[in-house]
Structure formats: C-alpha cells, structure tokens
C-alpha positions in Angstrom: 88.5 113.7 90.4 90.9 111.2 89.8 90.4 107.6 92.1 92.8 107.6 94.6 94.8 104.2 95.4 96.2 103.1 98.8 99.5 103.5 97.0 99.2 107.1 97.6 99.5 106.6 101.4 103.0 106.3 102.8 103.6 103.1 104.2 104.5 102.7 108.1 107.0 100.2 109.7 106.3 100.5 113.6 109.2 99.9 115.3 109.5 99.7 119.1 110.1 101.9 122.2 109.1 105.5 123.4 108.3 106.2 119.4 106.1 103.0 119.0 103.7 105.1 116.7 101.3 102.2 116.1 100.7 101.5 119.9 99.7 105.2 120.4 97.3 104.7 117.3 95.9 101.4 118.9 95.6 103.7 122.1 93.5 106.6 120.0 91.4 103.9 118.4 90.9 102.3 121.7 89.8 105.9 123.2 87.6 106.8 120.7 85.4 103.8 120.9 85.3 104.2 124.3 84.6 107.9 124.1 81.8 107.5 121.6 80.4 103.7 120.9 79.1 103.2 124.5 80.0 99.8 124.3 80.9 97.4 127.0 85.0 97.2 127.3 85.0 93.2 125.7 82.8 93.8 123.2 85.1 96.9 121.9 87.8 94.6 122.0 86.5 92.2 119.6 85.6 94.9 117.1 89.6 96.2 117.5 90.4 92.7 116.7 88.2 91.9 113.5 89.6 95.3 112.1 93.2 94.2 112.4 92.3 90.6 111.1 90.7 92.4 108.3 94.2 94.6 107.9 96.1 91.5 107.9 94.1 90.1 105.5 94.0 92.9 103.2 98.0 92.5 103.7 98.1 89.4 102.6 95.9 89.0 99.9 95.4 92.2 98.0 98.6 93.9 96.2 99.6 97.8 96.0 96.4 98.8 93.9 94.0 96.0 95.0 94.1 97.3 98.5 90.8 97.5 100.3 91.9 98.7 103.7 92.5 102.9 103.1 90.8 105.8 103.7 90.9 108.5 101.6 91.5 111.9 102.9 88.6 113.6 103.2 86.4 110.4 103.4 86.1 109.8 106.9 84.2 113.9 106.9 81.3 112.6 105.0 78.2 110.1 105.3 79.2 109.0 101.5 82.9 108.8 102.2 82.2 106.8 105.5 79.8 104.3 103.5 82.3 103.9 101.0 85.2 102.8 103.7 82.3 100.4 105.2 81.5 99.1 101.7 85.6 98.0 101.5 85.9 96.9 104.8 82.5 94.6 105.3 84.0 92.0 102.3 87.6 91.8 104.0 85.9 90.8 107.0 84.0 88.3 105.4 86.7 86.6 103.8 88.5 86.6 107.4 85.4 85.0 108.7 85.9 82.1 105.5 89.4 81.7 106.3 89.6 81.1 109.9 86.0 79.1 110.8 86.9 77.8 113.9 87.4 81.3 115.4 84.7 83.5 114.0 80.9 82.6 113.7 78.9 83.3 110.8 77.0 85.9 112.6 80.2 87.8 113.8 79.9 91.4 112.3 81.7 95.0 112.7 78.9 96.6 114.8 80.9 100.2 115.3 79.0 103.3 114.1 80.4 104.7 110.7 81.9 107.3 112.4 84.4 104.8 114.3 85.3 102.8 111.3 85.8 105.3 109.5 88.4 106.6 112.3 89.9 103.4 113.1 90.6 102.5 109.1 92.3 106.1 109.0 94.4 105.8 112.1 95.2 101.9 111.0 95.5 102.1 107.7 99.2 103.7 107.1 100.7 100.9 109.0 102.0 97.8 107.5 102.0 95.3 110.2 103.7 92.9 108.1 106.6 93.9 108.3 107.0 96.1 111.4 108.9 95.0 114.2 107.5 92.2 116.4 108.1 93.8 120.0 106.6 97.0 118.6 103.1 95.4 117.6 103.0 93.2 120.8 103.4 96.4 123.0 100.6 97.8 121.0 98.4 94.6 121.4 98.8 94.9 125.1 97.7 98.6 125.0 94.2 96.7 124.3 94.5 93.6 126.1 95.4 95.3 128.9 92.7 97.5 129.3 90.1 95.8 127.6 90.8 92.1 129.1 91.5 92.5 132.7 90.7 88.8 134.4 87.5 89.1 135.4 86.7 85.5 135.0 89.5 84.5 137.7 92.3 84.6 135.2 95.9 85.8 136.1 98.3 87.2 133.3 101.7 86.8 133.9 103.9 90.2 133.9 105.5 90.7 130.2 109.7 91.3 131.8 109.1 88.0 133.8 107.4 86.4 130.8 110.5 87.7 128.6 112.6 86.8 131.8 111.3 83.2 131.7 111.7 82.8 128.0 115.4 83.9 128.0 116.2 81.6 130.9 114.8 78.8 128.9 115.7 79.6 125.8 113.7 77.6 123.8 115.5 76.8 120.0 114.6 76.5 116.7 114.4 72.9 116.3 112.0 72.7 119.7 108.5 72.9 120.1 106.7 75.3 122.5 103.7 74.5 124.2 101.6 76.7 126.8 98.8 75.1 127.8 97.5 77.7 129.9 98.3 80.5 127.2 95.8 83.3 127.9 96.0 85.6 125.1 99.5 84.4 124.1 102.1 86.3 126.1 104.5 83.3 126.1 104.1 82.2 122.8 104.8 85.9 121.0 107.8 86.3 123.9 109.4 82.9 122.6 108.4 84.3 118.8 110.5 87.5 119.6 113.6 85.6 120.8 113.9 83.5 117.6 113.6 86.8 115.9 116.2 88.1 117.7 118.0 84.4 117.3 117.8 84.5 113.5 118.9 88.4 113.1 122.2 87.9 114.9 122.8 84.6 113.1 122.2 86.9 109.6 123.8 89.4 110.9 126.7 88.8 108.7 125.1 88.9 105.5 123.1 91.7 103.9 121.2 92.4 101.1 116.9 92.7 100.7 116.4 89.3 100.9 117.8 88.7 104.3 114.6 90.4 105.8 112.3 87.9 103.7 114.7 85.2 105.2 113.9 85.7 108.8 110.2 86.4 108.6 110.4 82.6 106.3 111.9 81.3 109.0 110.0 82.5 111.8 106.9 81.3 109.9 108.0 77.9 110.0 108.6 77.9 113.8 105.1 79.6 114.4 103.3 77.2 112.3 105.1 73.6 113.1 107.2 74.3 116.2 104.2 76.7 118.7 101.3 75.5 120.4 98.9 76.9 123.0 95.8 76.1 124.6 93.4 78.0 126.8 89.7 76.7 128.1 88.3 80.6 127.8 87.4 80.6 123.9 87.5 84.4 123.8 91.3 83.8 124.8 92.0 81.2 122.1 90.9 84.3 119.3 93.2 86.9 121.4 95.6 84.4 121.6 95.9 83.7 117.6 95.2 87.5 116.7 98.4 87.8 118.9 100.7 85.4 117.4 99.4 86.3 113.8 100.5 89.6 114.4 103.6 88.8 115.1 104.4 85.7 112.9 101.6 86.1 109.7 100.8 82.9 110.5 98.4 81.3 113.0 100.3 79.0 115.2 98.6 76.4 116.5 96.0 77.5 119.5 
C-alpha cells in the first residue's frame, strides 16, 4: 500500500485542566514502562525524557512530511512495524544528543524494549507540544517527576500553588531576569514562564488575527533564553530542569 505520512494523524493541542489529555498519555506511558520494562523508577524517567527531546526535536526540525516521530496504525502490532518506528526514532535522538552536548553523553541511548517505544511513539505522537498550552504540559511533566523523582538524595520540592503563589506575589516582568539557584527540576522557572504567558495574552488581548499566537510564543522565547536562569548541584536535575523549561518555552533557558 500507499506510505503513510504523519500528516495523516490529527494534530493535538493539550490544553489544561480535568481534560488535560496529554498528562493522562504521560500517565499511560509512565504505567506501561512500569508495568512491563522492569526498570528502576529514575532510569524510566530518563528514557520518558529522551523520547520527548526527540518529539521536540522532530517539531522543530522536520516539516509536515519530513516527520520522523509517528506511528503508523497497525505498526506498533508487529516485530517489522516496531523496528521500523525504532529505525525513525534512534536518528532523532542522535541529533538531540549533537545539539545539546553538555546534557547528554555520547553513550546515552533509548534502552526500552520495542514493544514500549513503539507504545510510547503511538500515545505521544498525536500531540504537538509546540503549541499546546504551557500549564497543560507542565501538569503532565509533573505526572513523571512526581512519581519518578521523589527526593531521595535529601532534596525538597516546593509545592506547585505556593510555587505559583510565590511567583504572583513577586511578579517578576518582562524586562527582569529570573534566577533560581536552587532550581530542582525547574518548578519556579516554568511557574514565572506561565505568568509572562499569561502577561503577554492579556496585553494582546485586544488584537487578533493568526499571528498573535506566533507573537507571544516570540516573545516568551526571548524571556526564556536572555531573561531565565537556574542552577542546581544534582546534574540529573539540571537535564529535568531544561527538559522542563523547553517544554514550555522551545527554548533552553539558561540552567
């Protein structure tokens, strides 16, 4: 038959609250590794992570047709089918591993059996995290921090509504920089992301039109990349920590 294209699969804009769809796919993905990899809870985590640095990549790089991160319907049934997702997905993770040296090694790889990356690609793959709303992927973020990186190493995570509490009081603007030198995997720094958001919709508010969208997302580039910075001593924080703020800005910040 005919090749199918990722253009065939509807795309997904997760948006937040009880119908967060994408943190209840994070949750499924999260179960079924633990339900069938038999790996220890960190070491899940890490795989969850270079899948949605692959997505983003994949996002970012390769257009409508040129998409590598899909699975096609009946592909995930079969050893061939399974292969074939692998055979897309091992390259994006390569290039993630180019791109961002100072947070992978070399030697990092996607370890999960082709069973579970063949699920994860097919309950991931619809989404486009781009574009979906910030709150809705940082709920679905914590799904797996939360379980996956309780602090075991004498680490204490501050609540998200006082984290969000905290960040309204001292609502931090535009112009200012943000630093959290303590930044685990990034609570503060997305929380302060999500009130600019919120900032630079209400000051568009006025005007409309397609471009307005592109607009904000510009703008809250900016502040991730020049105005945001975060430090943690725990290296395996520093990666949640970008992964976290990526999500929500496309770019890195500066951790």
């Amino acid at each position: 038959g005919t090749m199918s294209t990722p253009e065939t699969h509807p795309e997904t804009i997760a948006t937040p609250g009880a119908n967060n769809s994408l943190r209840l796919a994070f949750r499924r993905c999260h179960n079924f590794i633990h339900g069938n990899e038999g790996m220890p809870k960190d070491a899940a985590f890490w795989q969850f992570l270079y899948l949605i640095f692959a997505k983003m990549w994949d996002e970012r790089h390769n257009r409508g047709e040129k998409r590598k991160f899909f699975a096609q319907a009946t592909e995930p049934f079969s050893d061939e089918g399974r292969m074939a997702i692998r055979a897309r997905i091992k390259p994006l993770f390569d290039s993630v591993k180019k791109q961002y040296p100072s947070l992978f090694r070399p030697g990092d790889e996607i370890t999960l059996s082709d069973r579970a990356l063949a699920y994860m690609v097919m309950e991931l793959h619809r989404y486009n995290f781009s574009r979906s709303d910030v709150d809705a992927k940082g709920a679905a973020y914590q799904e797996i921090v939360g379980s996956n990186l309780r602090g075991d190493r004498g680490q204490y995570f501050t609540p998200r509504r006082a984290v969000d509490l905290v960040v309204r009081i001292l609502d931090p603007k535009p112009n200012e920089k943000v630093a959290d030198i303590a930044c685990g995997t990034g609570g503060f720094l997305v929380s302060t992301l999500a009130h600019q958001l919120r900032r630079f919709r209400a000051e568009y508010k006025r005007e409309l039109g397609e471009n307005t969208q592109e607009g904000i997302l510009e703008r809250l580039q900016d502040f991730a990349h020049n105005n945001l910075f975060g430090a943690d001593f725990d290296p395996f924080l520093v990666r949640a920590a970008t992964m976290n703020v990526l999500m929500a800005a496309n770019v890195e910040g500066n951790i």
